[in-house]
TIVO-276012 format. One record per residue (C-alpha): residue in three letters; x, y, z. Coordinates in nm, 4 decimals. Layout:
PT   aa         X         Y         Z
PT  ala         X         Y         Z
...
//
This chain:
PT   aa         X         Y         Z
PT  unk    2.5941   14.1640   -4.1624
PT  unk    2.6412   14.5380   -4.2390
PT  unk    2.6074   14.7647   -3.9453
PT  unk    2.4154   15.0026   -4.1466
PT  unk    2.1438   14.7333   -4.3365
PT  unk    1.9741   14.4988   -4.1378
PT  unk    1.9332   14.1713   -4.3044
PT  unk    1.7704   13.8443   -4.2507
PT  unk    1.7926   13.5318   -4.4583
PT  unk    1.4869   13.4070   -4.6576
PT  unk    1.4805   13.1392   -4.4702
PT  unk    1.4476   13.2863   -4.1347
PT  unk    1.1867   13.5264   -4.2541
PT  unk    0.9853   13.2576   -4.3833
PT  unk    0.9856   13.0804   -3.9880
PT  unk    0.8836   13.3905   -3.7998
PT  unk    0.6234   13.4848   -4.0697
PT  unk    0.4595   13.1493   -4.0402
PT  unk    0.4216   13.1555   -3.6733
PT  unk    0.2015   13.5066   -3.6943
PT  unk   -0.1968   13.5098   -3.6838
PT  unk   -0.3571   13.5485   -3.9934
PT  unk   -0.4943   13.8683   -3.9175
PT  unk   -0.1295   13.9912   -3.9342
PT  unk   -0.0292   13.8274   -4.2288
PT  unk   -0.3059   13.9538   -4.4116
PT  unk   -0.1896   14.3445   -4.3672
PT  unk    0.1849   14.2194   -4.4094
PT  unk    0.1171   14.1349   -4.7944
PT  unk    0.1246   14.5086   -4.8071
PT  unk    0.4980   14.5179   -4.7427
PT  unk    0.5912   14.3995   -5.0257
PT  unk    0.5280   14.2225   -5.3739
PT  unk    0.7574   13.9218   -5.2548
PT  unk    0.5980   13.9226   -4.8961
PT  unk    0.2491   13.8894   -5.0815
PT  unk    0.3863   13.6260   -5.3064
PT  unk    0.5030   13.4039   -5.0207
PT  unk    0.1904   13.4440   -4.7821
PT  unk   -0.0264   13.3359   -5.1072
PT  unk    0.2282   13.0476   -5.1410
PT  unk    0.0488   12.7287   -5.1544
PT  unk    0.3595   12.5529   -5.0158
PT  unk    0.3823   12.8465   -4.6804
PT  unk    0.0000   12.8332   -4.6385
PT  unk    0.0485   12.4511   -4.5602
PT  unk    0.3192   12.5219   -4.3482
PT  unk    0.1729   12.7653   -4.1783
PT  unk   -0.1463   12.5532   -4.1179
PT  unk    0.0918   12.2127   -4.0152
PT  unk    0.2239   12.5005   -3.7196
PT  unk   -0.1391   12.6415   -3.6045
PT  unk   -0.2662   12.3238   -3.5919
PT  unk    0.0124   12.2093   -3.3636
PT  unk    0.0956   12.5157   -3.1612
PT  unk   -0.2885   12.6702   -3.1999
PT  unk   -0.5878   12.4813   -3.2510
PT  unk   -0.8942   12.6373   -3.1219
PT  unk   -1.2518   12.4975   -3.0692
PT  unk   -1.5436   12.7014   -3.2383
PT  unk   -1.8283   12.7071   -3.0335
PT  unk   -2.2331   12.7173   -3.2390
PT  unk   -2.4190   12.8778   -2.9792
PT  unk   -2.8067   12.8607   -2.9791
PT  unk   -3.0087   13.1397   -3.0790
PT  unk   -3.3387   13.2284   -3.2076
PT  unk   -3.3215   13.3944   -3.5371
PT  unk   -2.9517   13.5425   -3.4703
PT  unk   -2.7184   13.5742   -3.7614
PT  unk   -2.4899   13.2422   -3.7306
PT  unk   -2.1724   13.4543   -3.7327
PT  unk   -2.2743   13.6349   -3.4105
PT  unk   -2.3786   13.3017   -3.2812
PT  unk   -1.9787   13.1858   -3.3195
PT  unk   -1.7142   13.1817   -3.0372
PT  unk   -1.3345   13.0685   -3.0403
PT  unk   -1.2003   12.9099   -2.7732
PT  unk   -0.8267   12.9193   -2.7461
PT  unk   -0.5582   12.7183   -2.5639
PT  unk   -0.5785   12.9603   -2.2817
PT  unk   -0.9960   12.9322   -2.2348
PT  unk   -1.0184   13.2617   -2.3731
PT  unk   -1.3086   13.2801   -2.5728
PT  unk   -1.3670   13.5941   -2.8687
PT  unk   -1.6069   13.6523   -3.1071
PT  unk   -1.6549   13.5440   -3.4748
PT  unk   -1.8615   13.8357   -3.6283
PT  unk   -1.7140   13.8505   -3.9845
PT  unk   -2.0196   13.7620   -4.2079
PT  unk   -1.9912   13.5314   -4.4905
PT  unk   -2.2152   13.7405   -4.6760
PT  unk   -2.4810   14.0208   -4.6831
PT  unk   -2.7282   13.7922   -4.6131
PT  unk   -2.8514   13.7626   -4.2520
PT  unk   -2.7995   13.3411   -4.2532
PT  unk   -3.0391   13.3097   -3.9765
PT  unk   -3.1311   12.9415   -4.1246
PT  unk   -2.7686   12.8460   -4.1382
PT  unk   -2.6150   12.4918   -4.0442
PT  unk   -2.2214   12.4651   -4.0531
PT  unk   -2.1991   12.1525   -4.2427
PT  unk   -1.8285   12.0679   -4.0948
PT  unk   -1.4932   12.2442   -4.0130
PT  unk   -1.1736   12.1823   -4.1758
PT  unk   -0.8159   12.3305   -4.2121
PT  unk   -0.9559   12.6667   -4.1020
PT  unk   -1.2788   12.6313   -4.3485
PT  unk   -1.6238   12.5944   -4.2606
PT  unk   -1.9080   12.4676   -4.5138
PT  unk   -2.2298   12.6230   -4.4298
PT  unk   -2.5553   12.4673   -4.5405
PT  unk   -2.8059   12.7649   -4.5656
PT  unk   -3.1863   12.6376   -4.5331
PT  unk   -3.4019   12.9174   -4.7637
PT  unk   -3.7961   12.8661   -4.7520
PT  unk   -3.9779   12.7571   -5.0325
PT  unk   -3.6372   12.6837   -5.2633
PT  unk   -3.5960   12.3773   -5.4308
PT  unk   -3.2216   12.3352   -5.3636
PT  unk   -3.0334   12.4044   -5.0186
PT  unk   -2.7349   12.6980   -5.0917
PT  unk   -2.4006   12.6163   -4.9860
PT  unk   -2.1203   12.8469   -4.8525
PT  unk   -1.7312   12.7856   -4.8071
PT  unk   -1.6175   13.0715   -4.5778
PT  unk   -1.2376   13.1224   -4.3868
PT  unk   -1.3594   13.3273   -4.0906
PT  unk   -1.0154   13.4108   -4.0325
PT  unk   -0.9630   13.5783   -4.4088
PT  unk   -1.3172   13.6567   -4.4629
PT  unk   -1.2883   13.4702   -4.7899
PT  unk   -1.6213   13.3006   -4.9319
PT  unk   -1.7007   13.0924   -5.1983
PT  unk   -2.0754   13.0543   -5.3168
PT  unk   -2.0765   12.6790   -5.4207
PT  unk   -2.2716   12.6372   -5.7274
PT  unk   -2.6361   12.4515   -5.7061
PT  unk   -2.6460   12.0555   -5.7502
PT  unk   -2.7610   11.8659   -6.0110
PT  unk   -3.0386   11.7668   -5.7910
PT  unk   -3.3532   11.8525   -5.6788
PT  unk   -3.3600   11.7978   -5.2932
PT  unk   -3.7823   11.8340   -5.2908
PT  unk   -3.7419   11.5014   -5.4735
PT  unk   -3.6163   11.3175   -5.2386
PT  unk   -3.7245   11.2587   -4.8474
PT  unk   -3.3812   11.2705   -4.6645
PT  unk   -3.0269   11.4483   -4.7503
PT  unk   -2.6940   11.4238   -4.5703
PT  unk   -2.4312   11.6557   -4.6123
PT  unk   -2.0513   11.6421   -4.5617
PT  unk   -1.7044   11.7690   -4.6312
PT  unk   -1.3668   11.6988   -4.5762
PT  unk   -1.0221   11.7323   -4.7434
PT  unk   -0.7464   11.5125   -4.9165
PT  unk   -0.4024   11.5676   -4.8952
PT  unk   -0.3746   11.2924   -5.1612
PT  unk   -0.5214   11.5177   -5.4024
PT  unk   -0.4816   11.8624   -5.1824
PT  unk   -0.8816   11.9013   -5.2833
PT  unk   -1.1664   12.0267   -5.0548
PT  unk   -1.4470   11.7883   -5.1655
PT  unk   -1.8487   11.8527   -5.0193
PT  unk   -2.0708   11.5512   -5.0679
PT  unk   -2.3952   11.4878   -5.0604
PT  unk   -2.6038   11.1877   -5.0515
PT  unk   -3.0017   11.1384   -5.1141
PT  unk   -3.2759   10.9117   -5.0141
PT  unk   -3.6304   10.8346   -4.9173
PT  unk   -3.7620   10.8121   -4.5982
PT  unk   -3.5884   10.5886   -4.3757
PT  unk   -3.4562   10.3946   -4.6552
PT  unk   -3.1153   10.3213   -4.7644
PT  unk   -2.9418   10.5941   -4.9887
PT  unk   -3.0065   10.6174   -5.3758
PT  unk   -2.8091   10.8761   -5.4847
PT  unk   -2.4906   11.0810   -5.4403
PT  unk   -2.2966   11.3967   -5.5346
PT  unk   -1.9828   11.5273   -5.5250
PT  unk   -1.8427   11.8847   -5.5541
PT  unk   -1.4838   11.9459   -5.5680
PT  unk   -1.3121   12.3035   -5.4541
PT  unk   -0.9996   12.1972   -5.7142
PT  unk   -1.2771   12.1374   -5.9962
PT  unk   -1.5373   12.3868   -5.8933
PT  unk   -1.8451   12.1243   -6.0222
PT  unk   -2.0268   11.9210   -5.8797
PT  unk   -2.0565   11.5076   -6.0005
PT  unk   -2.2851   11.2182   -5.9426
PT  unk   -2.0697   10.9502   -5.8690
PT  unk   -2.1843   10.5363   -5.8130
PT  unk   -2.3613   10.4830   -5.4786
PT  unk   -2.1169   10.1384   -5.4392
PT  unk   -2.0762    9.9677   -5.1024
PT  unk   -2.3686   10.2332   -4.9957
PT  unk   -2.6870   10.0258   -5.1442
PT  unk   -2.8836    9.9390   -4.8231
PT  unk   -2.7240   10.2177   -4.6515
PT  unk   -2.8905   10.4903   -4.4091
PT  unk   -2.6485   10.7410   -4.3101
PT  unk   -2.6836   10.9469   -4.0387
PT  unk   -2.6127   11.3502   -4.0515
PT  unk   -2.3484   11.3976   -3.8430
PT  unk   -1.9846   11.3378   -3.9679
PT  unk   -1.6219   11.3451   -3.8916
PT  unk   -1.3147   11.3959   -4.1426
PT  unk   -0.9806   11.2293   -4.1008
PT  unk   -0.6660   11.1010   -4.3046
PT  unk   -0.7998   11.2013   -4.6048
PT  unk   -1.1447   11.0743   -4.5515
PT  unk   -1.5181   11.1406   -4.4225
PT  unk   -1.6849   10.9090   -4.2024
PT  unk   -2.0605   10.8732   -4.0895
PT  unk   -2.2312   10.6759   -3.8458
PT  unk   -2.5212   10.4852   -4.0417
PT  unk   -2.7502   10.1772   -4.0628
PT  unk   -2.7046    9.8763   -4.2676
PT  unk   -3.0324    9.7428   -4.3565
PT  unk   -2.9281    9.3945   -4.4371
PT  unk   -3.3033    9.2999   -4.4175
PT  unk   -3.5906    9.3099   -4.6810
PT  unk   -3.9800    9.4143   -4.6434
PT  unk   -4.1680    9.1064   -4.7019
PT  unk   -4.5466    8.9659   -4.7014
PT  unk   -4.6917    8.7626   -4.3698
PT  unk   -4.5980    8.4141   -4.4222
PT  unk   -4.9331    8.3632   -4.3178
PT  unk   -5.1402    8.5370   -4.6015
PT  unk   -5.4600    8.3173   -4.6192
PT  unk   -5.5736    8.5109   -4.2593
PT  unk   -5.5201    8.8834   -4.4265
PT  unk   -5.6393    8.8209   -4.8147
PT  unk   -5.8944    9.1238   -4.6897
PT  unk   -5.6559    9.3419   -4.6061
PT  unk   -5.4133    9.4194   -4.9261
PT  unk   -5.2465    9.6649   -4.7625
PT  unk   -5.1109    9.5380   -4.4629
PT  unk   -4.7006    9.4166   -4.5186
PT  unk   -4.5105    9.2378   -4.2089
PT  unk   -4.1800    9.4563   -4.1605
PT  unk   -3.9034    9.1962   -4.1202
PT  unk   -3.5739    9.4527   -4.0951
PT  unk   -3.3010    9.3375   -3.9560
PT  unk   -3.0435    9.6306   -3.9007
PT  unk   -2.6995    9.6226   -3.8362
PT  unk   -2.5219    9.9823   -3.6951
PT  unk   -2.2027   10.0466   -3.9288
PT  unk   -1.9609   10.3392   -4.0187
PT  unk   -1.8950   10.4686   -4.3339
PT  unk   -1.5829   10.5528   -4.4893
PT  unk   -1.5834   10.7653   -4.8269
PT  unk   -1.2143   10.8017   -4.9541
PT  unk   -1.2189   11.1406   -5.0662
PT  unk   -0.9198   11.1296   -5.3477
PT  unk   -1.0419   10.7601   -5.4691
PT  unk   -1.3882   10.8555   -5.4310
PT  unk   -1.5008   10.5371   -5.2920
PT  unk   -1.7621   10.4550   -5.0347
PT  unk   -1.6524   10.1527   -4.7514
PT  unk   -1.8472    9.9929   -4.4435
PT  unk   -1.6734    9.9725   -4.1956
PT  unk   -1.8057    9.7608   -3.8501
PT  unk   -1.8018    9.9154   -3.4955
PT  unk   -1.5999    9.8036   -3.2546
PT  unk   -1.7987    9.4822   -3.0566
PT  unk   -1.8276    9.6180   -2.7395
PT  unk   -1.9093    9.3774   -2.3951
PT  unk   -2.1045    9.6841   -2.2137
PT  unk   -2.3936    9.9883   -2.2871
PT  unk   -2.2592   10.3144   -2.4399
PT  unk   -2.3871   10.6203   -2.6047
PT  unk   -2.1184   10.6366   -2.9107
PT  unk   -2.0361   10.8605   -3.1423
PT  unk   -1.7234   10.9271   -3.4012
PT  unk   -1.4579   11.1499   -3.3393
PT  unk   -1.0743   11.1899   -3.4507
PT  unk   -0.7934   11.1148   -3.2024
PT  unk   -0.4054   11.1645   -3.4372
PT  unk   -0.5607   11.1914   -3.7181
PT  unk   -0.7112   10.8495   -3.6933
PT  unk   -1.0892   10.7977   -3.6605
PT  unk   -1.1767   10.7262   -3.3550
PT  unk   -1.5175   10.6702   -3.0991
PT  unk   -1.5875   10.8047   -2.7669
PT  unk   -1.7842   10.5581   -2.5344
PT  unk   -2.0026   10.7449   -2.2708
PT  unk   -2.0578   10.3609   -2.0797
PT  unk   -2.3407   10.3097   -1.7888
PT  unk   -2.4991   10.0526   -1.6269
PT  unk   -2.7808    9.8568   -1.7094
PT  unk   -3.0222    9.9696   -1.3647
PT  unk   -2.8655   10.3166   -1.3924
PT  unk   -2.8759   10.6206   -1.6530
PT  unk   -2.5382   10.7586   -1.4859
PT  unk   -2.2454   10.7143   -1.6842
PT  unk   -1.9849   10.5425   -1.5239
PT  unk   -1.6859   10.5888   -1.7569
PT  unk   -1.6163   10.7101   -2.0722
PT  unk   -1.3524   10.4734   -2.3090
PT  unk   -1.1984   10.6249   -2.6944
PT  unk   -1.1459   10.3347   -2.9283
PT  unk   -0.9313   10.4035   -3.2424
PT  unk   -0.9406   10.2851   -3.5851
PT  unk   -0.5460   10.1430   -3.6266
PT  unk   -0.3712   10.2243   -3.9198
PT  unk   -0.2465    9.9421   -4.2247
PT  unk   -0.5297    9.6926   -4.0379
PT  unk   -0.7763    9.8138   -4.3541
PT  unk   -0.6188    9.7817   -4.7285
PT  unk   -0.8055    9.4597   -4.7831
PT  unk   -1.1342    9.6276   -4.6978
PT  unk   -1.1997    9.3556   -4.4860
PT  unk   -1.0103    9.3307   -4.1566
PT  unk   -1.0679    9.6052   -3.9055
PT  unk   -0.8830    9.6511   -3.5522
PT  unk   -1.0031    9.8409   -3.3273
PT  unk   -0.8158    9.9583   -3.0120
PT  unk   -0.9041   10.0647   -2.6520
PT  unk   -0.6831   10.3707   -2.5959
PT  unk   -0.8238   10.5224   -2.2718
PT  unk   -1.0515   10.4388   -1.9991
PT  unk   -1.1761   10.7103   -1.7823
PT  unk   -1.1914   10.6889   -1.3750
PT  unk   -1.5442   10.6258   -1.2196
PT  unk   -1.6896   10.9867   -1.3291
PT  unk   -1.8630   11.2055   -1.0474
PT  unk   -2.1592   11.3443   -1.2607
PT  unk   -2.3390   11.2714   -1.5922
PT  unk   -2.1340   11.3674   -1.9131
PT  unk   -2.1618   11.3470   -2.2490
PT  unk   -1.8422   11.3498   -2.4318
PT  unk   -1.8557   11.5398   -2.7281
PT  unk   -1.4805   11.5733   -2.9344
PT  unk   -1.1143   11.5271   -2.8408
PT  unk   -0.9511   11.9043   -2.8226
PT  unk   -0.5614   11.8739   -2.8215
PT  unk   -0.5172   11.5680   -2.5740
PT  unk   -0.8576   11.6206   -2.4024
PT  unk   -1.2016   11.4579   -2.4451
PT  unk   -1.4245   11.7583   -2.4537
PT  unk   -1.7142   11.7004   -2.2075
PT  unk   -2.0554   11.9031   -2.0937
PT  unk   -2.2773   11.8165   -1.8063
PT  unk   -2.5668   11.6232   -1.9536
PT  unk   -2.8097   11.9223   -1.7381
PT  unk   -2.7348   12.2685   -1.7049
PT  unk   -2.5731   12.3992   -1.3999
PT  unk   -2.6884   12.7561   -1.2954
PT  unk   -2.5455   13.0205   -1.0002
PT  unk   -2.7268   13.2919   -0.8302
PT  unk   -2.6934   13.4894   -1.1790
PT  unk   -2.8791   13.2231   -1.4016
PT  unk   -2.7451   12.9668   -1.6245
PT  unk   -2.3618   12.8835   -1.6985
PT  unk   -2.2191   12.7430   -2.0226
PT  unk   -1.9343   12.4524   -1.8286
PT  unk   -1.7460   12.2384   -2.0284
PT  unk   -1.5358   11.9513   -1.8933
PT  unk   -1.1504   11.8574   -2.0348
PT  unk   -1.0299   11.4921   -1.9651
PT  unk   -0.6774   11.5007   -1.9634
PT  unk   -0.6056   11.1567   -2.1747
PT  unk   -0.2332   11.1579   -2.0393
PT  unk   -0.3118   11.2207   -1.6712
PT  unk   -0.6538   11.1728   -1.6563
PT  unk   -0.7380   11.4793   -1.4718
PT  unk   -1.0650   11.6324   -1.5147
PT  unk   -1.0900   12.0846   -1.4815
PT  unk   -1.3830   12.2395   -1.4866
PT  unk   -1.3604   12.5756   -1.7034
PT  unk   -1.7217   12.8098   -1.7146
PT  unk   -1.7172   12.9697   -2.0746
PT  unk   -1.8158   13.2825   -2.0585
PT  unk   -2.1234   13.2554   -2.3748
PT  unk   -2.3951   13.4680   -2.3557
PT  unk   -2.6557   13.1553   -2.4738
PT  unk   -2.6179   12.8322   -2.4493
PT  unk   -2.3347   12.6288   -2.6302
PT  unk   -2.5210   12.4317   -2.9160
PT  unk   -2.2311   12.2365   -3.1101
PT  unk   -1.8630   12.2245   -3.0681
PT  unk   -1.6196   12.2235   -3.3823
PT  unk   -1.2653   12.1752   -3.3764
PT  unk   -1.1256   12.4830   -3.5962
PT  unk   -0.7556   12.6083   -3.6716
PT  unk   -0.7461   12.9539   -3.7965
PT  unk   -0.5365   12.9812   -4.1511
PT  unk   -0.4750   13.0987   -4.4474
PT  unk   -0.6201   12.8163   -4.6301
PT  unk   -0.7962   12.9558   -4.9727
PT  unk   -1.1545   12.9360   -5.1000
PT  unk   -1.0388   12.9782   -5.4418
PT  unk   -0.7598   13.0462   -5.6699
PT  unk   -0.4109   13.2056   -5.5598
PT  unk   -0.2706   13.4862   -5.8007
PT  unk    0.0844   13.5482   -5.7648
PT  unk    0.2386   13.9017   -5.8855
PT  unk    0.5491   13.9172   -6.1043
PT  unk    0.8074   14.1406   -5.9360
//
């Protein structure tokens, strides 16, 4: 090295630069044409996410609030329980009817609810770029149908950000289903498939290169009284014989193929509900007692991997078992190595209400107690990595 030029290899350039926030990176593509170049890289964006999500992840906490912009309704909490804001607005709308949809690699989808329209507007916004991407309308009318689920998720497969949405009538299985694909920029009806009979429910998970729901299986069929000669006067009346069977559903986003998958058969009571534990899908069991409402423990069960290329076996796995707990509460998503918890009622001090969460250590299985300092109260809780991760297309500048 020269004593009078200072010089770094390209290599060691490219590892400090992609251990830097994105809010520096962002002002560094000033430096130079090559510095822009790289940080737009497709190939350093991914290694810059594989870092933040090991060394950073955050959670992104939906706060409740009545007709409040959903950006000033957003906190991020980091590693240290330091919470900031999230006040960069996707657009100059006010999205006061806004639903985030699901988090992913640093993206959120947001479902925006406008009265009287005939279609629901969706949003893909990087808070930590400020990039959004107005996703074009569907294909389909949502006033003609009675129920609507929305998801995302991404493939590495396919490296393709992929929203889909399913349709149905009330309480009934789903009929219909569309896909939109960041890659492709359209949206495309694609078959329904293992889904016929199928009620999903709204809230969803993404792992391993797929989405999952909870949902219903109505293996059953509506069907007259056996007995018809004692209701010939009433035409109308219909015996509902449903027999229905809790599943999950898998849709492989790359393949774009829908699979049910069973839950784990579980020997006790449990609220459940999906969640990802190393990248594998994964439920968290809040178990009580039949005579009491208390939880006692709370398990995580995980979906093993190569136990599902037939389609047909599934093997399920107890993980972790929590000690007796102390108080009632809910488990709500695994943060790092913690199950995220929040007392099932609010706890208050002599100024009012307090926002508490709860972190189960799944190594030692230590409980802390951390108060998050929210103005209202914490609504949802998303796990989010900020990156660089784009909405749309990269241009790269010749030198």
């Amino acid at each position: 090295m020269d004593d009078d030029v200072v010089f770094l290899p390209h290599e060691i350039i490219i590892n400090i630069l992609k251990r830097l926030p994105v809010k520096s990176l962002i002002r560094f593509q000033c430096v130079c044409k090559d510095w822009k170049n790289l940080i737009q890289n497709p190939s350093f964006i991914a290694d810059h996410l594989q870092q933040a999500t090991h060394q950073n992840p955050s959670l992104l906490l939906e706060c409740n609030g009545i007709n409040i912009p959903l950006p000033w309704r957003l906190n991020l909490l980091d590693c240290g329980l330091q919470v900031r804001g999230v006040q960069n607005s996707p657009s100059n709308n006010s999205l006061r009817n806004t639903g985030i949809v699901g988090s992913c690699n640093g993206l959120l989808c947001l479902e925006i609810h406008q009265f009287n329209q005939s279609f629901l507007s969706l949003l893909l916004w990087n808070p930590a770029t400020t990039a959004v991407r107005h996703v074009p309308r569907t294909r389909t009318d949502f006033f003609d149908f009675d129920d609507w689920v929305t998801a995302f998720g991404f493939s590495p497969i396919v490296n393709d950000y992929k929203i889909v949405r399913t349709y149905a009538e009330f309480c009934d299985g789903v009929t219909q289903v569309e896909v939109f694909s960041l890659n492709r920029g359209t949206w495309k009806a694609i078959d329904i498939g293992n889904l016929k009979g199928v009620r999903l429910k709204s809230e969803t998970v993404s792992a391993n290169g797929a989405i999952f729901w909870a949902g219903v299986n109505l293996v059953g069929e509506k069907k007259e009284s056996e007995d018809n000669i004692d209701f010939q006067e009433d035409e109308d009346y219909i015996e509902e014989a449903e027999d229905e069977v809790d599943v999950i559903v898998s849709f492989d986003i790359a393949k774009e193929v829908f699979t049910v998958i069973p839950w784990p058969e579980l020997d006790y009571n449990a609220d459940r509900k999906l969640t990802v534990y190393e990248n594998k899908l994964a439920i968290l069991c809040d178990i009580w007692e039949h005579d009491d409402e208390m939880p006692d423990m709370i398990d995580l069960w995980v979906l093993d991997e190569d136990t599902c290329a037939s389609g047909q076996t599934w093997s399920w796995t107890r993980r972790y078992t929590s000690s007796p707990l102390s108080c009632k509460l809910d488990s709500i998503t695994i943060w790092r190595n913690e199950i995220v918890c929040r007392p099932d009622s609010e706890e208050h001090d002599d100024k009012g209400r307090r926002n508490v969460l709860y972190m189960m250590n799944l190594t030692t299985n230590e409980v802390n107690r951390s108060i998050i300092p929210c103005r209202d109260s914490i609504l949802r809780i998303y796990n989010y990595v900020e990156s660089l991760v784009s909405v749309g297309n990269n241009y790269i500048e010749e030198s």
